[in-house]
DSSP file (Angstrom, degrees, kcal/mol; ACC not computed):
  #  RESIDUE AA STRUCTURE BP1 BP2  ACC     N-H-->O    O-->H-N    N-H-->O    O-->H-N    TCO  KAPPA ALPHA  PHI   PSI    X-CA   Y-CA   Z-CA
    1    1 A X              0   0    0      0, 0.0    20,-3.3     0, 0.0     2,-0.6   0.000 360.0 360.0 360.0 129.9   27.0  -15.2   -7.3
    2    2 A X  E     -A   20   0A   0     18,-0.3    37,-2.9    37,-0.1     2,-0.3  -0.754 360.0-173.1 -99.9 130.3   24.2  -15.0   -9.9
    3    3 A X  E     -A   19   0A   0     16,-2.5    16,-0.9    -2,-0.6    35,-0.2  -0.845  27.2-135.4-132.0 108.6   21.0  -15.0   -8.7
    4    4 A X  E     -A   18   0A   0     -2,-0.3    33,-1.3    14,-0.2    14,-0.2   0.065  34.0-127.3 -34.6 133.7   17.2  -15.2  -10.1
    5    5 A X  B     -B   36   0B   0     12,-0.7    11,-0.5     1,-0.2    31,-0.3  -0.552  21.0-174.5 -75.2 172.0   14.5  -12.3   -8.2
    6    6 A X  S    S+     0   0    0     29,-1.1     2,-0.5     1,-0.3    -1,-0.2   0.405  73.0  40.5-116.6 -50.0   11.6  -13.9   -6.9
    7    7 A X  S    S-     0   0    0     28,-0.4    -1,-0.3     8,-0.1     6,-0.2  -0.889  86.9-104.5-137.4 167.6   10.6  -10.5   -6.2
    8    8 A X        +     0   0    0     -2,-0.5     2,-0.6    -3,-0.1     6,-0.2   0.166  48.6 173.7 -44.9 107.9   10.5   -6.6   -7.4
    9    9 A X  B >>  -C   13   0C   0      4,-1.9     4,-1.7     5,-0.1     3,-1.7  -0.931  32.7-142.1-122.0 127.6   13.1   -5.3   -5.3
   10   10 A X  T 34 S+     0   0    0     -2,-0.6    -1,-0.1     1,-0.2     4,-0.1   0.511  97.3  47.0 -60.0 -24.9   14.1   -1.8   -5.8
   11   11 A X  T 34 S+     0   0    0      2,-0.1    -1,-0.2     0, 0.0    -2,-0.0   0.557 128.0  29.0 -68.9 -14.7   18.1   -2.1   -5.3
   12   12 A X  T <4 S-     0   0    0     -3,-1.7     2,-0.3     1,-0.3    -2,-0.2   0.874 106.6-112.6-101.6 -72.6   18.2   -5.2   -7.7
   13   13 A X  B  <  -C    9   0C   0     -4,-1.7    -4,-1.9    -6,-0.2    -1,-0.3  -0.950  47.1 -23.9 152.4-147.4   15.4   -5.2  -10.3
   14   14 A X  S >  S-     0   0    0     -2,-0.3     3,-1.0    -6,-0.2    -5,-0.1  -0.173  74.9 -70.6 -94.3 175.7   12.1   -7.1  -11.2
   15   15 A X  T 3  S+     0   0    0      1,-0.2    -1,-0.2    -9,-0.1    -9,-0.1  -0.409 120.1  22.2 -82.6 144.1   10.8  -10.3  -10.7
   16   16 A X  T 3  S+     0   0    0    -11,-0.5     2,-0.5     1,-0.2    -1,-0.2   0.531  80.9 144.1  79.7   8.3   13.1  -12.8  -13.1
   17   17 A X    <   -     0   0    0     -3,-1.0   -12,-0.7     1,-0.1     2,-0.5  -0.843  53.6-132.4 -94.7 147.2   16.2  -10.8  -13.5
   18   18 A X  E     -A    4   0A   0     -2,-0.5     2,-0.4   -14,-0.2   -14,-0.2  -0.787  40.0-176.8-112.3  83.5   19.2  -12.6  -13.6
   19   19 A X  E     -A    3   0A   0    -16,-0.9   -16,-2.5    -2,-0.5     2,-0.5  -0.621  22.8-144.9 -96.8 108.3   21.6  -10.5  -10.8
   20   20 A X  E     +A    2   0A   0     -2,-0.4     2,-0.3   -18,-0.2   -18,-0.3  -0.703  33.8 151.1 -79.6 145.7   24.9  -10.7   -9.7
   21   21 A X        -     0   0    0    -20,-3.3     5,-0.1    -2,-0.5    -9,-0.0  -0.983  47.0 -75.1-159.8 156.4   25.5   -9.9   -6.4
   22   22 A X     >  -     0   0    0     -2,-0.3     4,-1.5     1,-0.1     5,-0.1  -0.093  41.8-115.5 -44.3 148.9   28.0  -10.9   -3.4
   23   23 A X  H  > S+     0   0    0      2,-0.2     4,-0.6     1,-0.1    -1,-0.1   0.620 109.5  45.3 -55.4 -22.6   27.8  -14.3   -1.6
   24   24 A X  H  > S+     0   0    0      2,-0.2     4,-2.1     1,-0.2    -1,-0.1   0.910 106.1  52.8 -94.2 -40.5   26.9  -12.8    1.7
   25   25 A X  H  4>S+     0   0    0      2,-0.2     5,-0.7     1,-0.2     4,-0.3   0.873 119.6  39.2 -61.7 -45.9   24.4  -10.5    0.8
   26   26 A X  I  <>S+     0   0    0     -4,-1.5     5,-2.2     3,-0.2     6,-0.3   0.912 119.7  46.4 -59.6 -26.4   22.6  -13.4   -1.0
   27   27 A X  I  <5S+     0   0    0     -4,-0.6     5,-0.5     1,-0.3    -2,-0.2   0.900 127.0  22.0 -75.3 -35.1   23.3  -15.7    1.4
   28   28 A X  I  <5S+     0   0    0     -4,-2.1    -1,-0.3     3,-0.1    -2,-0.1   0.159 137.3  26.3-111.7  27.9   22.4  -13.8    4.7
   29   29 A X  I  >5S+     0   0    0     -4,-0.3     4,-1.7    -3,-0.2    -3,-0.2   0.381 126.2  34.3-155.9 -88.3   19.9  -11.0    3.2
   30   30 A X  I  4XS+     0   0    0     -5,-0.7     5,-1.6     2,-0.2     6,-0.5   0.302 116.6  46.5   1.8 -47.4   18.1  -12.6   -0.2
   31   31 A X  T >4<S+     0   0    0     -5,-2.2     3,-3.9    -6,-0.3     5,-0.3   0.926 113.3  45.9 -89.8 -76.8   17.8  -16.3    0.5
   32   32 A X  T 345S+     0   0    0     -5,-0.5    -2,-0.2     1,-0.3    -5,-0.1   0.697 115.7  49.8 -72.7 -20.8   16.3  -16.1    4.0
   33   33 A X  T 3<5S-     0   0    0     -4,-1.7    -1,-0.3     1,-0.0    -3,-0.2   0.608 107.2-132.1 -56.6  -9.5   13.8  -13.2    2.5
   34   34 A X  T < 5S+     0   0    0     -3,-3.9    -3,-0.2     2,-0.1    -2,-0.1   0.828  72.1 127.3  42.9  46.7   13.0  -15.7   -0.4
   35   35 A X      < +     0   0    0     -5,-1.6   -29,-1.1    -4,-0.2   -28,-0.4   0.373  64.8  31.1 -94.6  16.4   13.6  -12.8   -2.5
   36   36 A X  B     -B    5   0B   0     -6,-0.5     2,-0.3    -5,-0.3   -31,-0.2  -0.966  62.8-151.7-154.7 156.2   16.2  -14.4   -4.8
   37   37 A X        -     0   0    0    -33,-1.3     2,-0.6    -2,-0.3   -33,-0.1  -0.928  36.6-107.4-127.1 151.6   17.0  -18.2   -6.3
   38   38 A X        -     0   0    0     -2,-0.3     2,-2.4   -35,-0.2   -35,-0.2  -0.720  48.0 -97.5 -87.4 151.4   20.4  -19.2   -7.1
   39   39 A X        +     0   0    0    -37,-2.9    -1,-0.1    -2,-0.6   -36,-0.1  -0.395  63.4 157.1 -94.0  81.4   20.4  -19.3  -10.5
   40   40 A X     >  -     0   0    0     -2,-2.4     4,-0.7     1,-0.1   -36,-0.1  -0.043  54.2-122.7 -81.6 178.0   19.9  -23.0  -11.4
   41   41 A X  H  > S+     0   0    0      2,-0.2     4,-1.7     3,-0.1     5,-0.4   0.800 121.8  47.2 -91.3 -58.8   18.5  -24.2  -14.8
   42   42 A X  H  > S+     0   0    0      1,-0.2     4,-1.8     2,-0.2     5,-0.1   0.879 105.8  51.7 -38.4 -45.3   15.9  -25.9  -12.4
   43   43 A X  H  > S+     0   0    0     -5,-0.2     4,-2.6     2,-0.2    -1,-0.2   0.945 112.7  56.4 -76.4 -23.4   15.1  -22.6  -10.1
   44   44 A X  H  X S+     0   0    0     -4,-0.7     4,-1.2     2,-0.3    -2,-0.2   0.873 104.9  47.6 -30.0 -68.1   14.5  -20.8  -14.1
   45   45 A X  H  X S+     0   0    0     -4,-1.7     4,-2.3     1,-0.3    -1,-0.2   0.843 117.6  45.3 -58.7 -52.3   11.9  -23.3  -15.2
   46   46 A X  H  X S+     0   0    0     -4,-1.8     4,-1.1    -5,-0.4    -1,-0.3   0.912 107.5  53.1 -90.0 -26.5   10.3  -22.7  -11.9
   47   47 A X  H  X S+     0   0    0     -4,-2.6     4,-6.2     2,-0.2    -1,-0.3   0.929 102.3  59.4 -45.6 -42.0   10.4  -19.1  -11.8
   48   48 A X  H  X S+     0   0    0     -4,-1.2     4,-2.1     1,-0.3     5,-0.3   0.964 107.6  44.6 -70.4 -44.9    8.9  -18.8  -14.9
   49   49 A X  H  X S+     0   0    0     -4,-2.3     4,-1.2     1,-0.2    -1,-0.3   0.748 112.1  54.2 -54.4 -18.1    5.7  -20.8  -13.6
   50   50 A X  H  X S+     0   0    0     -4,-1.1     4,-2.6     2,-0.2     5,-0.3   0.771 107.6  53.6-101.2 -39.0    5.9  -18.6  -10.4
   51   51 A X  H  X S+     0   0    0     -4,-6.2     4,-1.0    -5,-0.2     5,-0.3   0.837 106.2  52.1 -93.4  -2.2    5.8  -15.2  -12.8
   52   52 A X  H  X S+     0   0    0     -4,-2.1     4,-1.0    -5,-0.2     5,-0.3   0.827 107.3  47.5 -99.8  -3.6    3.0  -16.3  -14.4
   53   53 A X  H  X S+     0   0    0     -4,-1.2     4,-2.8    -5,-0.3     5,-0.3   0.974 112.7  51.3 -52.1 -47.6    1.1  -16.8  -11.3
   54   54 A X  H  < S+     0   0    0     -4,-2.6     4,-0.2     1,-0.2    -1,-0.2   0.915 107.4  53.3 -54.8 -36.3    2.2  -13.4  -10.1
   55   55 A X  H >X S+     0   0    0     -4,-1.0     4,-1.9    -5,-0.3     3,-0.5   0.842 110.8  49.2 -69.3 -47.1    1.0  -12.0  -13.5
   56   56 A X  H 3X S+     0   0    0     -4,-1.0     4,-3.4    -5,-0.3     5,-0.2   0.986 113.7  44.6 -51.5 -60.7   -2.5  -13.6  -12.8
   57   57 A X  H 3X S+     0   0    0     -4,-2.8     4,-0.5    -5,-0.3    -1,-0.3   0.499 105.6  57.3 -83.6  17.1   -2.8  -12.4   -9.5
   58   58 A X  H <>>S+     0   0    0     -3,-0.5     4,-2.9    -5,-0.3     5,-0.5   0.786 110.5  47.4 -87.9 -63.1   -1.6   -8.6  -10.2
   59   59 A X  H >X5S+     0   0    0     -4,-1.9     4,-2.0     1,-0.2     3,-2.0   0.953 115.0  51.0 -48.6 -58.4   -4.7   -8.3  -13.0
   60   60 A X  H 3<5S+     0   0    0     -4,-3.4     4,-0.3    -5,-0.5    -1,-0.2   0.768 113.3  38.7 -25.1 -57.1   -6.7   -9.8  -10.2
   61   61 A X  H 3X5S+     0   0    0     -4,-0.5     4,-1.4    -3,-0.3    -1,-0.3   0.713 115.2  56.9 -70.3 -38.3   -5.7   -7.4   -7.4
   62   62 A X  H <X5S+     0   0    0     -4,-2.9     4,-1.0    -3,-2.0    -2,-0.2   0.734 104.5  51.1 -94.1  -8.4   -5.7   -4.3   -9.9
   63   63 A X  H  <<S+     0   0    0     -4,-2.0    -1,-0.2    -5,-0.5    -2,-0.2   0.522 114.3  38.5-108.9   2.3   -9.2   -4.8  -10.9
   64   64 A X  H >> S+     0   0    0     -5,-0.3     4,-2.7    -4,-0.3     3,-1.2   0.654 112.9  59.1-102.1 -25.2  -10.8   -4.9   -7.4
   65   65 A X  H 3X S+     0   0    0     -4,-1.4     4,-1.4     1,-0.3    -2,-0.2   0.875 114.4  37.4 -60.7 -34.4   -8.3   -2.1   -6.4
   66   66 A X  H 3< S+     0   0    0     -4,-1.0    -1,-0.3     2,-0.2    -4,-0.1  -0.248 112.4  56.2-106.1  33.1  -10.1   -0.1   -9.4
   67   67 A X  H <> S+     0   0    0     -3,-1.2     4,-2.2     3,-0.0    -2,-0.2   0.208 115.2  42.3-157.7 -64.6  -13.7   -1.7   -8.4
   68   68 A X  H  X S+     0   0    0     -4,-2.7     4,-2.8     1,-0.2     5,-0.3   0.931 105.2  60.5 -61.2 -33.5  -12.8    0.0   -4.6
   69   69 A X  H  X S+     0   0    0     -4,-1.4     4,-0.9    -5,-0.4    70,-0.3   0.897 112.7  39.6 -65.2 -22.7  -11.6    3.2   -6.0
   70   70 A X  H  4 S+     0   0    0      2,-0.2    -1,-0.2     1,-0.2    -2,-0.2   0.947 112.9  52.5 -71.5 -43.9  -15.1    3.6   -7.5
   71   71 A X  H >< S+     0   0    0     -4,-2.2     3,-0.7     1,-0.2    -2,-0.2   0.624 113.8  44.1 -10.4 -60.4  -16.7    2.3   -4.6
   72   72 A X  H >< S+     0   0    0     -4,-2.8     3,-2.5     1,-0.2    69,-0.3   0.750  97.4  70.9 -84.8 -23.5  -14.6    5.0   -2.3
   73   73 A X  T 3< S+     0   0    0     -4,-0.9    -1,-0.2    -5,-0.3    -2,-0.1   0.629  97.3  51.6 -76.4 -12.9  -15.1    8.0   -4.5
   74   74 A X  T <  S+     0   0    0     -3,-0.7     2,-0.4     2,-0.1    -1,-0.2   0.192  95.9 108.6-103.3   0.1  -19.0    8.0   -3.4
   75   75 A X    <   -     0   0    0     -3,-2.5    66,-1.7    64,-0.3     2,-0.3  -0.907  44.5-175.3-124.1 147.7  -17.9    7.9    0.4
   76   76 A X  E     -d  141   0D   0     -2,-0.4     2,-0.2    64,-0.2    66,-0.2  -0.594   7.6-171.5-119.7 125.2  -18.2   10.4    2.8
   77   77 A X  E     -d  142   0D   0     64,-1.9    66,-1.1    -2,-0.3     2,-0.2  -0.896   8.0-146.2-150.7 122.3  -16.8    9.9    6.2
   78   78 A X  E     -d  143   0D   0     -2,-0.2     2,-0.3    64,-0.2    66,-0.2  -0.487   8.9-168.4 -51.1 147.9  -17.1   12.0    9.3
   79   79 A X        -     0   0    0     64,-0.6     2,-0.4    -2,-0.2    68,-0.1  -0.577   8.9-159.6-153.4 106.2  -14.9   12.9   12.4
   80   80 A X        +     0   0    0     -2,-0.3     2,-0.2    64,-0.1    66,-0.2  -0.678  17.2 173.7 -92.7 126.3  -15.6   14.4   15.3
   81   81 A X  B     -g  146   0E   0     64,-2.8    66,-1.3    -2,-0.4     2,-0.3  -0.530  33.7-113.9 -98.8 178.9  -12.7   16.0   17.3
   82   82 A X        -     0   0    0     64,-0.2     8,-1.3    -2,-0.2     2,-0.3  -0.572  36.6-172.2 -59.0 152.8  -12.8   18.0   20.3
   83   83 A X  E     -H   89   0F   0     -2,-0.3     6,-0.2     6,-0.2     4,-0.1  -0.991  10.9-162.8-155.0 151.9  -11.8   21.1   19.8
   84   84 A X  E  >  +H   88   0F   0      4,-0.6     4,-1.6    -2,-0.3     6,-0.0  -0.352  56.3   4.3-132.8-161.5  -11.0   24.2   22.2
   85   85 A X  T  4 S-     0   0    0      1,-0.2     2,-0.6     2,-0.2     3,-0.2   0.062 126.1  -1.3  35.4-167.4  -10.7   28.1   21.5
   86   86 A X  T  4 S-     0   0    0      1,-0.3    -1,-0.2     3,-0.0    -2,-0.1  -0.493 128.0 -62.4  54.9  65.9  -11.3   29.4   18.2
   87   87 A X  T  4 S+     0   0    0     -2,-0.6    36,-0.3    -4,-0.1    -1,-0.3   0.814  87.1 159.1  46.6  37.1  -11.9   26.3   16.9
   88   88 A X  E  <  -H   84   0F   0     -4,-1.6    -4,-0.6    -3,-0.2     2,-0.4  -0.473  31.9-129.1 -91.8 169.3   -8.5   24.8   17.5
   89   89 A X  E     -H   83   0F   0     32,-0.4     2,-0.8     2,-0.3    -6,-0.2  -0.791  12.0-116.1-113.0 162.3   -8.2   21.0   17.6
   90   90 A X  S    S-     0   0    0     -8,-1.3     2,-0.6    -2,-0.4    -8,-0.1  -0.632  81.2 -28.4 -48.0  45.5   -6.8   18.7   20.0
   91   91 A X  S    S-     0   0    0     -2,-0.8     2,-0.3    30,-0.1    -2,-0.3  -0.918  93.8 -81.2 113.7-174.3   -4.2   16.9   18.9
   92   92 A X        -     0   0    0     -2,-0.6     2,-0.7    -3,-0.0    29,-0.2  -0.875  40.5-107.0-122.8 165.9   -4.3   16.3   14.9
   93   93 A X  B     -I  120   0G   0     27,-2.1    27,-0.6    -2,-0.3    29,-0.1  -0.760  40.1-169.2-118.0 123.6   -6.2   13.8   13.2
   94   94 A X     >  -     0   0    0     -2,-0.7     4,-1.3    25,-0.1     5,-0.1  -0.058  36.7 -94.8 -91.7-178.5   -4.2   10.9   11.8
   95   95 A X  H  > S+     0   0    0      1,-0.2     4,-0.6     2,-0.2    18,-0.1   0.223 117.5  64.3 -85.6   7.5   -4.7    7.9    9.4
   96   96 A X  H  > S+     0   0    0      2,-0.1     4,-0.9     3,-0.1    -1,-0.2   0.702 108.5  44.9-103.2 -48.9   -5.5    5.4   12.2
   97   97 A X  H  > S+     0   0    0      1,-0.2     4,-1.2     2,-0.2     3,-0.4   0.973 114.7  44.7 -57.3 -52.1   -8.6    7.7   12.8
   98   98 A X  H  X S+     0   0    0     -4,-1.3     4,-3.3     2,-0.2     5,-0.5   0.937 117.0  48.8 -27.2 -59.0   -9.6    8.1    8.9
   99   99 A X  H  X S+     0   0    0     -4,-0.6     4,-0.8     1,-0.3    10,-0.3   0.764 108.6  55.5 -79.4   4.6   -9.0    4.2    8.6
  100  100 A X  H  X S+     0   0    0     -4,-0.9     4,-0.8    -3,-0.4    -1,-0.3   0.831 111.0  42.3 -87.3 -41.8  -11.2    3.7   11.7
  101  101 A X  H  X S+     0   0    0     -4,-1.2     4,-1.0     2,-0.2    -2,-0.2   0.820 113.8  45.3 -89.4  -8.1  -14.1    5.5   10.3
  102  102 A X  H  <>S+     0   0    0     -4,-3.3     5,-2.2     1,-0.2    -2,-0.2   0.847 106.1  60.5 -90.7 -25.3  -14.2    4.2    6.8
  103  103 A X  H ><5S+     0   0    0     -4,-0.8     3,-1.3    -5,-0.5    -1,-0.2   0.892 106.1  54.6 -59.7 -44.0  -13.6    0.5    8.7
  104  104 A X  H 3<5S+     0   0    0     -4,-0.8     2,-3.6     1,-0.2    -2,-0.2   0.749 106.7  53.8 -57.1 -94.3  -17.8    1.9   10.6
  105  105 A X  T 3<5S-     0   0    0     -4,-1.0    -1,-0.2     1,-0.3    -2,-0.2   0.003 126.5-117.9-104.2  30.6  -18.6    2.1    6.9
  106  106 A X  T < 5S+     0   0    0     -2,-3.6     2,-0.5    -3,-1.3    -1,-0.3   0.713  76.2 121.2  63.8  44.0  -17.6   -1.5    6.4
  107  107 A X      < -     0   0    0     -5,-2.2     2,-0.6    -8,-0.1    -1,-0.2  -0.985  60.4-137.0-136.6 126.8  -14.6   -0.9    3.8
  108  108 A X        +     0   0    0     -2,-0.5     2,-0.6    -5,-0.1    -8,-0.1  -0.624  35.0 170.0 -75.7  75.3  -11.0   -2.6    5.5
  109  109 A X        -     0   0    0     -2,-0.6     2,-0.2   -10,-0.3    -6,-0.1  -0.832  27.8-140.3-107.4 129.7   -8.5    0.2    4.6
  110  110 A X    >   -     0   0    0     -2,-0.6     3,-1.3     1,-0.1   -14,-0.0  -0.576  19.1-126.1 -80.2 152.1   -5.0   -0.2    6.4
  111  111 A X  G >  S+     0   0    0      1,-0.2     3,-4.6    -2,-0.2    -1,-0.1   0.932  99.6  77.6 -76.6 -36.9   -3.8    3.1    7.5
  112  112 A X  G 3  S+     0   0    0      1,-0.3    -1,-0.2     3,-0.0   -16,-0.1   0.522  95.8  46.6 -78.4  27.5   -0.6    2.8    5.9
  113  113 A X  G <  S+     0   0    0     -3,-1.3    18,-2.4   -18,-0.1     2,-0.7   0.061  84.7 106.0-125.0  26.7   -2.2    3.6    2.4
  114  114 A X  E <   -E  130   0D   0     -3,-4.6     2,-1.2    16,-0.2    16,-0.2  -0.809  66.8-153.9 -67.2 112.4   -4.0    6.3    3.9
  115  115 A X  E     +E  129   0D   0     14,-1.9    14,-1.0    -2,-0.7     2,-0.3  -0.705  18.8 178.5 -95.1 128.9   -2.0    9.3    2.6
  116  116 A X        -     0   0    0     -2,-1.2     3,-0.1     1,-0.1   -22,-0.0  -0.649  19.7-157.3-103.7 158.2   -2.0   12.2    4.4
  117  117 A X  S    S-     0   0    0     -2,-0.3     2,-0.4     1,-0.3    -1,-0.1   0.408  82.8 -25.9-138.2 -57.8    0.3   15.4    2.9
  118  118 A X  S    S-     0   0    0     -3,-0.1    -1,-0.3     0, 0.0    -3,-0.0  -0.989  93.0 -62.8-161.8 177.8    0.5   16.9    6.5
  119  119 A X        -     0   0    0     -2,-0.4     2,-0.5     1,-0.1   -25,-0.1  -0.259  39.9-119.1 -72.0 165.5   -1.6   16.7    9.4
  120  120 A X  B     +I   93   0G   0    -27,-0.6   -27,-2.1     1,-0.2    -1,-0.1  -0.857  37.2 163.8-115.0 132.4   -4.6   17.7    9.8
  121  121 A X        +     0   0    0     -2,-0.5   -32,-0.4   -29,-0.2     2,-0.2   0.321  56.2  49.0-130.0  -2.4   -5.0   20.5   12.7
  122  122 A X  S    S-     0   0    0    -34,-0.1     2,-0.4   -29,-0.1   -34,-0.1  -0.747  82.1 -94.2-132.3-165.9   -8.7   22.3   12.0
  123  123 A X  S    S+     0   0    0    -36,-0.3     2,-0.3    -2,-0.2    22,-0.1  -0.534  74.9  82.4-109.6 156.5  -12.2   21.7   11.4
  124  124 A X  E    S- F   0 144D   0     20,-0.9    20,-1.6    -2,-0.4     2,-0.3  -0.993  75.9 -68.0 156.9-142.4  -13.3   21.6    7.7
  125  125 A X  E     + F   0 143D   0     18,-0.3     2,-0.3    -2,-0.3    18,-0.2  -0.935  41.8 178.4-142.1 149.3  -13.4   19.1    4.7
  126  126 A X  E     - F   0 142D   0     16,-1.5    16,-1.1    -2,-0.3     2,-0.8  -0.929  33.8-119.2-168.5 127.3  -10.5   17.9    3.0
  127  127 A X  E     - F   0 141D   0     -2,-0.3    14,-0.2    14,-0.2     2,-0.2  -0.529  35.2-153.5 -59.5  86.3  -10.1   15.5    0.1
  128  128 A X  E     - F   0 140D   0     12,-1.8    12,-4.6    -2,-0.8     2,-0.5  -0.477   9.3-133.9 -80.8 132.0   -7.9   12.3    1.5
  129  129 A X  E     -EF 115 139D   0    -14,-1.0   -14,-1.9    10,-0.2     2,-0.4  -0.839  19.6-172.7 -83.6 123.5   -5.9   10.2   -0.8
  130  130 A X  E     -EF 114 138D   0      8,-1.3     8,-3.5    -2,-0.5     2,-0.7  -0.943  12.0-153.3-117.7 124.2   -6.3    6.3   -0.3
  131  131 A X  E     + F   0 137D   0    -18,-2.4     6,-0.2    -2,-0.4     3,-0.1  -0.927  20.7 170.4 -92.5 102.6   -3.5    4.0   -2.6
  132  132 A X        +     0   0    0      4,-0.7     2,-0.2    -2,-0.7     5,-0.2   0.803  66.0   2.2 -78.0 -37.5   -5.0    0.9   -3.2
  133  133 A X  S    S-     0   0    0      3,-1.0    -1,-0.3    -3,-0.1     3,-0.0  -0.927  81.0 -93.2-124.0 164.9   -2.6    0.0   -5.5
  134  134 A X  S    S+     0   0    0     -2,-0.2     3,-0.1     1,-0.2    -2,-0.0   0.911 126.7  25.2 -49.0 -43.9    0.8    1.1   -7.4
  135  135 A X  S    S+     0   0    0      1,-0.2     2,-0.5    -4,-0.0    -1,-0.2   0.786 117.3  57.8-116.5  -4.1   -1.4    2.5  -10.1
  136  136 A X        +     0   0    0     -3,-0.0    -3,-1.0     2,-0.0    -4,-0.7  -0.890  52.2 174.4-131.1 134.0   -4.7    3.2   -8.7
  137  137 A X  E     - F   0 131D   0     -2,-0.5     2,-0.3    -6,-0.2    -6,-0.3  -0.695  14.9-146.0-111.3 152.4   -5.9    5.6   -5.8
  138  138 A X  E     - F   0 130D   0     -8,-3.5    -8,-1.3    -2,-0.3     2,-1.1  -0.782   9.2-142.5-117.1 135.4   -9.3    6.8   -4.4
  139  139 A X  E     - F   0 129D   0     -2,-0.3     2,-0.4   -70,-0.3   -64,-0.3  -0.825  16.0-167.6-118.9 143.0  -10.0    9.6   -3.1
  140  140 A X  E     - F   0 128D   0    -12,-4.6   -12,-1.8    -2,-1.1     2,-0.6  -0.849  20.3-125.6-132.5 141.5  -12.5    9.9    0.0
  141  141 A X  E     -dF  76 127D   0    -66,-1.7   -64,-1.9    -2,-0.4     2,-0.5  -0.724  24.4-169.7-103.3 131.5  -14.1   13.0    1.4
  142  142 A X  E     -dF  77 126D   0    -16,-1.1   -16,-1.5    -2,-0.6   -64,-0.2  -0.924  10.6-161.6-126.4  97.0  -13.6   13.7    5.0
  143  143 A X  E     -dF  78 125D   0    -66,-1.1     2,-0.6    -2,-0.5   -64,-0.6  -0.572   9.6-156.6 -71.2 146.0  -15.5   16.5    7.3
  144  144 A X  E     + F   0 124D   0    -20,-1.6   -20,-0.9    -2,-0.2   -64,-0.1  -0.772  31.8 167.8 -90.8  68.3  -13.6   17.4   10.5
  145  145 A X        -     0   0    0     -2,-0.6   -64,-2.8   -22,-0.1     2,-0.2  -0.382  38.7 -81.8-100.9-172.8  -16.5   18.6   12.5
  146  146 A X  B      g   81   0E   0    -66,-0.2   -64,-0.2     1,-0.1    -1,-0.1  -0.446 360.0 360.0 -60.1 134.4  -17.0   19.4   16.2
  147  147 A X              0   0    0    -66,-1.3   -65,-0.1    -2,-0.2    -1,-0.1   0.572 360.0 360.0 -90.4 360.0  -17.8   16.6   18.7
């Protein structure tokens, strides 16, 4: 069955490429994601209106994503853990804490585009990567102090 993307999917291809693919897999996996149109002369015409919305709202998206990244490069965020021994921590501290304090400094960051490289298990500072978008990232500076 040939079928139109609606959107970037990474086994398939980009928005508007024109795929063949099994009946079942469109039918039970593709169609009820609305990631695919069967590939009508009608769903074309309308795709093509659909990619340039998508186009509109990508510049849109990447230029407050690059507006925050500027924004975030100037912030500074504490966290106090509890901590035992020779400075040891508690636990780790994870990206639900991170997105918890930069959410006090009023900027709405989901944790899963906190990136973390591994956890973090002492007191210090350490430069956290935030992906705002596929091509720009922030970086935000994070003490780990004592509580």
């Amino acid at each position: 069955m040939k079928v139109i993307l609606r959107k970037n999917y990474d086994q398939l291809g980009k928005i508007g490429d024109l795929v063949e693919v099994k009946d079942g897999y469109a039918r039970n996996f593709l169609f009820p994601r609305q990631i695919a149109y069967v590939a009508t002369k009608g769903n074309i015409r309308a795709l093509e209106e659909e990619k340039k919305q998508v186009a509109k709202k990508e510049i849109k998206d990447l230029e407050a994503a690059k507006l925050l990244a500027a924004e975030l490069e100037n912030v500074s965020i504490t966290i106090p853990v509890k901590v035992g021994e020779e400075d040891k921590i508690f636990g780790s501290v994870t990206s639900q804490m991170i997105s918890d304090a930069l959410k006090e400094k009023s900027y709405e960051i989901e944790k899963r585009k906190i990136d973390l490289e591994e956890p973090i298990k002492a007191l210090g500072i350490y430069d956290i990567t935030v992906k705002l978008h596929s091509d720009v990232s922030a970086v935000v500076k994070t003490w780990v102090v004592r509580e």
